[in-house]
N, C-alpha and C positions, 0 to 999 in steps of 0.2 A: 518754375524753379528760380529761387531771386540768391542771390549771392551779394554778400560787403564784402569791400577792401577798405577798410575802417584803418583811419591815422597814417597812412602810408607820403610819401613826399611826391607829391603828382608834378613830374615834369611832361609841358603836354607843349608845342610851337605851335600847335595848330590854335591852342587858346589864350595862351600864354601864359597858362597855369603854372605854375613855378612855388609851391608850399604843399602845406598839410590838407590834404581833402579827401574826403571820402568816395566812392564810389559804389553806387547800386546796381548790380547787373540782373535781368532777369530774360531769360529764355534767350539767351548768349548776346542780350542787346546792351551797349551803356543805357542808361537811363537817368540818371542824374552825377552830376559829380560835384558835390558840396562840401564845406566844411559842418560837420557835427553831423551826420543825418540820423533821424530817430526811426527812419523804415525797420521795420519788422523782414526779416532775411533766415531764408533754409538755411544758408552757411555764412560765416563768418570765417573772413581771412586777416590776422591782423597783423599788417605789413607794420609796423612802429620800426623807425631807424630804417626802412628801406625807400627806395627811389621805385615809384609806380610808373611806369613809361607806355608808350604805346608800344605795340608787338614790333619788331625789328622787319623788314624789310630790305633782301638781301638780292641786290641784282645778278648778283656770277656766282651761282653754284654747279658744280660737275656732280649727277648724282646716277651716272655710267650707264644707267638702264635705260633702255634693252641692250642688251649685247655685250656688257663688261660688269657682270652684275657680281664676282669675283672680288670685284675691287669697290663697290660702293652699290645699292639699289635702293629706288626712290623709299623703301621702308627704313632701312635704318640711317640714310640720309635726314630724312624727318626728323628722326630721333635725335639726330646730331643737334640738327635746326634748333628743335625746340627745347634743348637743352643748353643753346646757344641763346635764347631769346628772341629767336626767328619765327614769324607768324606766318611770313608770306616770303616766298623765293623762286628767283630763274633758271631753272633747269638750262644750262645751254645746252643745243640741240646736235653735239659730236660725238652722237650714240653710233649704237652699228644694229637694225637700219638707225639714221639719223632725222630729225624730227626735220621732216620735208615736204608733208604732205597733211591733208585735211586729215584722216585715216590715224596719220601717227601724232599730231594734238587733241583727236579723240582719245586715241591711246594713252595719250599726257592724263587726259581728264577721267579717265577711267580708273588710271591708277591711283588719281589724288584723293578719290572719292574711298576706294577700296581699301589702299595701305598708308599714304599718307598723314602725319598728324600734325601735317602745315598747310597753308595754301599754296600750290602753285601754279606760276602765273608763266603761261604758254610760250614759249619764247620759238621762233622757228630758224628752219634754214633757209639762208638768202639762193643758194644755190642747189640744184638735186643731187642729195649722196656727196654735199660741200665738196665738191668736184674742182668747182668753178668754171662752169663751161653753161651752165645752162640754167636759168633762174627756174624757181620754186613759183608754185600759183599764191603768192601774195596774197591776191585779195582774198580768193578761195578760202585759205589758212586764216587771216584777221576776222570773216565774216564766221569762221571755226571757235573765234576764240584766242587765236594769238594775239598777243601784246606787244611782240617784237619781234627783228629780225635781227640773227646775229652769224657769226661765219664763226665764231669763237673756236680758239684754235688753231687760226690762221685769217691772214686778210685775203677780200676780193682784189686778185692780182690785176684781171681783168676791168680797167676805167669803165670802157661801157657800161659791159654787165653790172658795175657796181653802183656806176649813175642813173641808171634804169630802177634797179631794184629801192633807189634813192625817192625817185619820182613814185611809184607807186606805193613804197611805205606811206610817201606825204597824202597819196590820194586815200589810203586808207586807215587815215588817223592813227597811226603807230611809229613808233620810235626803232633808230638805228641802233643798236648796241656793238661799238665796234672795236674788233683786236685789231690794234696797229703794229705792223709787223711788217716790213718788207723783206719777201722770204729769198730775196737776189741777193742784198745784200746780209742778210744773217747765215746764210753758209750752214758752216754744221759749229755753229756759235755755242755754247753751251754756259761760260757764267760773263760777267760782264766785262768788257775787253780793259786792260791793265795791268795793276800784278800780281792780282790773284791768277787770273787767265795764264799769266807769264810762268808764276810760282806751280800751279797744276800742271802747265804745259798742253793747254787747249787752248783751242780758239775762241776770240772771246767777241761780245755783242756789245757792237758799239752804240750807244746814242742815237746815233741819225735811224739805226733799224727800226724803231719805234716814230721818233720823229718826223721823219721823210710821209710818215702813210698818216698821222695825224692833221699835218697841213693839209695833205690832200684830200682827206676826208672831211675836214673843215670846209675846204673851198668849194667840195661839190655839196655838200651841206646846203651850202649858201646859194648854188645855184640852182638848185632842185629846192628849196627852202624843208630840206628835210629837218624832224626833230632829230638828232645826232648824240649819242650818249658812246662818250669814251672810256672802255673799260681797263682795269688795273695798270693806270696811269703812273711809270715810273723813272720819267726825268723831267728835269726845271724844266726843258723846253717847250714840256707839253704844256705845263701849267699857265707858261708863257704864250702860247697858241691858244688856249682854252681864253687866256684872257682877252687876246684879242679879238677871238670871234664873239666874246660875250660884248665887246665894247660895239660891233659890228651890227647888235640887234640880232645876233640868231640866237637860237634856242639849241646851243651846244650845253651839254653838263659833262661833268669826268667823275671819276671814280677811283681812291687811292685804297689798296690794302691795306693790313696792319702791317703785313711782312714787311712792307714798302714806305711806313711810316718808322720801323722800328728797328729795322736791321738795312746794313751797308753793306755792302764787299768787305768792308776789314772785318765782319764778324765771321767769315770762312777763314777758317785757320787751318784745316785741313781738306783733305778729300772725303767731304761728308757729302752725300747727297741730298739730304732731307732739306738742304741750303740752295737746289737747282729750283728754280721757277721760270717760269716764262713769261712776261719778262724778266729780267734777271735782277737779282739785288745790285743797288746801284752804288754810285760815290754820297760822300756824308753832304755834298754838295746839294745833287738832287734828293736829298734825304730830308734836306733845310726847306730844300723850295716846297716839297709837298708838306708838307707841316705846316708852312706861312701860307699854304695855297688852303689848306684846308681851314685855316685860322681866318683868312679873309671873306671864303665864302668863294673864291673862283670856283676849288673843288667842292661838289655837292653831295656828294655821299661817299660813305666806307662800303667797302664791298667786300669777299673774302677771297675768291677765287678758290673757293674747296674744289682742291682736286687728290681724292683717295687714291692711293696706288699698294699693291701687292707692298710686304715688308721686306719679300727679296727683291723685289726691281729697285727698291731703292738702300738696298744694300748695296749695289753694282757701284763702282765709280761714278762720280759726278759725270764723266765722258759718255758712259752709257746709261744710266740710271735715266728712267722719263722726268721728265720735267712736273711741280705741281707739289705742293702739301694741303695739309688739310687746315681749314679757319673755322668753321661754324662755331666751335665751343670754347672756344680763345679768342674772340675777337671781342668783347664786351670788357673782357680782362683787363687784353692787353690796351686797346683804346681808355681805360682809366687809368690806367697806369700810367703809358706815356703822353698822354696828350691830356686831359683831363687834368689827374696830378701834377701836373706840369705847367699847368696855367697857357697850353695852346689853345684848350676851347675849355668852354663853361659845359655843364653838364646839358645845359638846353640847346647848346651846340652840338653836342654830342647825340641827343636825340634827334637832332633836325636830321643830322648826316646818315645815323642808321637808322631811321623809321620814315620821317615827315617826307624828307627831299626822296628819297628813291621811291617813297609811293607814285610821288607827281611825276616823279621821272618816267616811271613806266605807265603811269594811266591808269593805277587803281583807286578804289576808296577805303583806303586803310591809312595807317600811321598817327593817327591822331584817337583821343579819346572825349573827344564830341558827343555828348547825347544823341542817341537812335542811330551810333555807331555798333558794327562789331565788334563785340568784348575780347579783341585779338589785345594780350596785356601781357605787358614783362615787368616782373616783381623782383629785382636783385640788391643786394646789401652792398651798397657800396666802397666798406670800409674792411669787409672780410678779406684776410692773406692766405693765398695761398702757393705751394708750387705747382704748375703745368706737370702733368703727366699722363702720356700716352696712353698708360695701360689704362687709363681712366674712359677714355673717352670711348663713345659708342658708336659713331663713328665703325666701320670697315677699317678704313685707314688710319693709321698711327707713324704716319709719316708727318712730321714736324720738328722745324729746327728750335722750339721752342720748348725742350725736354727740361723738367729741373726749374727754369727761370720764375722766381716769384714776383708773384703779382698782385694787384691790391682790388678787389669789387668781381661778384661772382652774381649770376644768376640762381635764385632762391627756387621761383616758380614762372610759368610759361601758361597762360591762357588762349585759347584759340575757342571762338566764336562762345566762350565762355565755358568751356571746358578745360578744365586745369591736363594738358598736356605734359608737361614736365612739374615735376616736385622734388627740389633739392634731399626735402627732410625725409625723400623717402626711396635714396640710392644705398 
């Protein structure tokens, strides 16, 4: 089976491909990517007026299965994904059982085979049952197949336990993906401390909560010389940590949201919850720094943090509502919108951050469209408006504070190993 994507705008950092070229794919391999090509093709796809990218690769996805399959399961997670642009994503491992063991990264790869129509890429628990009392077999799990280890959810409170688990990620070629959170001092913290917190009448999450456990996860980074990847990164501080360990020679990366690129504390104006995440929407301050962090290249990838929830738990108060909304299918959007249209990154910025840099981050071989690669490809029209809507999305979850807001550049189609997965023209 050979398939064109004839005239389309190939933005590729892996080659530096940046204009009009065509691409050949046959039996889901790239195979040549040129201008004009005259092969002979089963299908013809003609992208004209659209941006041909590599498949998106999405470090932090919550897709609740096993155990919370209610609220999101690896199938219509997928579905999210690749209606998002998503080829390849991290399942974090705060299932219930939670992914702890060799057993349940089979389980991961069983299901990606059976229901999944994205790749995913193994991610485990640092600790058994994210307890924090007792590390996970490591190596056992990486020689399984995981790519990472992550507590996602919450941090390892525990120094040792977490500078152990440090030491054997590095011996078994895999990356830390860490929530920084100190859960002493964030309390029962709920939006971010000031006068929203003041104005709600909760208590609110300071700064240093996140802060305090990214220094420290830098510093044993460095002394374990572990790979250290920081996930949904939302104040200057971190950015400002992030940059010092990069001047330091480690191999630390971050990871900013859209949420977190794109809304503040002043855009709670009520007790909505679909506006609680964890971490919490920040000041316009650290709202600047991640923008210039990701404009300079400190921060390396957009991440989304999807996390589905029931439509009545986040009807509850911001006080009790769970923490988390959903990204997969708004985050291509909203990253052209605000940052893109805005002249923070150029659009081959914007592909480095969601495809190229989290491939390398996590250790795969995807995000580029290289010959005798996987035809994993996102096809979206960059100039299409539209408004965000909930009831749109396939997605479980319809928990987003992003209802109504228009936006500029949508994904069209969705290729995985050359199977068209998602097709706009056919919702």
């Amino acid at each position: 089976m050979k398939t064109m994507i004839k005239n389309g705008h190939v933005i590729d950092p892996a080659s530096r491909k940046n204009g009009c070229f065509d691409l050949l794919i046959e039996d889901g391999i790239i195979q040549k990517v040129e201008a004009s090509l005259v092969d002979k093709a089963d299908q013809i796809i003609d992208a004209t007026g659209l941006y041909v990218m590599p498949g998106f690769v999405d470090l932090h996805v919550h897709f609740r299965e096993p155990g919370f399959e209610n609220k999101e399961t690896i199938k219509t997670g997928s579905m999210a994904a690749a209606k998002g642009g998503f080829t390849s994503v991290c399942p974090m491992p705060n299932t219930n059982p939670s992914i702890d063991s060799t057993q349940m990264i089979e389980y991961l790869k069983t299901k990606e085979k059976e229901e999944s129509l994205v790749h995913l890429i193994p991610v485990g628990a640092v600790t058994k049952g994210q307890l924090g009392l007792e590390l996970t077999d490591i190596k056992a799990m990486a020689k399984a197949g995981m790519k990472a280890i992550s507590e996602d959810g919450k941090s390892v409170m525990d120094i040792n336990i977490y500078r152990e688990a440090m030491k054997l990620a590095k011996e078994a070629g895999i990356v830390v993906l860490a929530h920084c959170e100190d859960k002493n001092l964030v309390g029962n913290g709920v939006v971010n401390a000031g006068k929203v917190a003041d104005m709600l009448g909760v208590t609110g999450i300071t700064n240093t909560v996140e802060d305090i456990i990214v220094a420290r996860d830098i510093l044993l980074a460095k002394e374990t010389g572990a790979k250290l990847h920081l996930c949904h990164c939302s104040t200057k501080d971190s950015v400002s940590l992030i940059e010092w360990a990069k001047s330091q020679g480690q191999e630390v990366s971050g990871e900013v949201c859209p949420h977190h690129f794109v809304l503040s504390q002043e855009d709670i104006l009520s007790d909505d919850a679909n506006f609680k995440m964890n971490p919490p929407l920040r000041s316009t301050v650290d709202v600047a720094a991640l923008k210039e962090g990701l404009k300079s290249g400190i921060m390396e990838a957009i991440a989304t943090d999807h996390a589905p929830h029931e439509k009545e738990l986040k009807e509850k108060s911001i006080k009790e509502a769970p923490f988390g909304i959903v990204g997969l299918e708004t985050a291509f959007s909203l990253t052209m919108t605000e940052l893109v249209n805005t002249g923070y990154l150029s659009p081959m910025q914007m592909v480095a951050c969601m495809s190229y840099h989290p491939a390398q981050i996590i250790g795969i071989d995807k995000g580029t469209l290289l010959p005798g690669m996987a035809a994993d490809i996102v096809i979206a029209d960059p100039t299409k408006e539209y408004s965000i809507r909930a009831k749109d999305f396939v997605s479980k979850g319809k928990n987003t504070p992003f209802e109504n807001r228009k936006v500029t550049g949508k994904v069209m189609m969705t290729l995985v190993d050359g199977k068209t997965v998602y097709n706009e023209s056919m919702n």
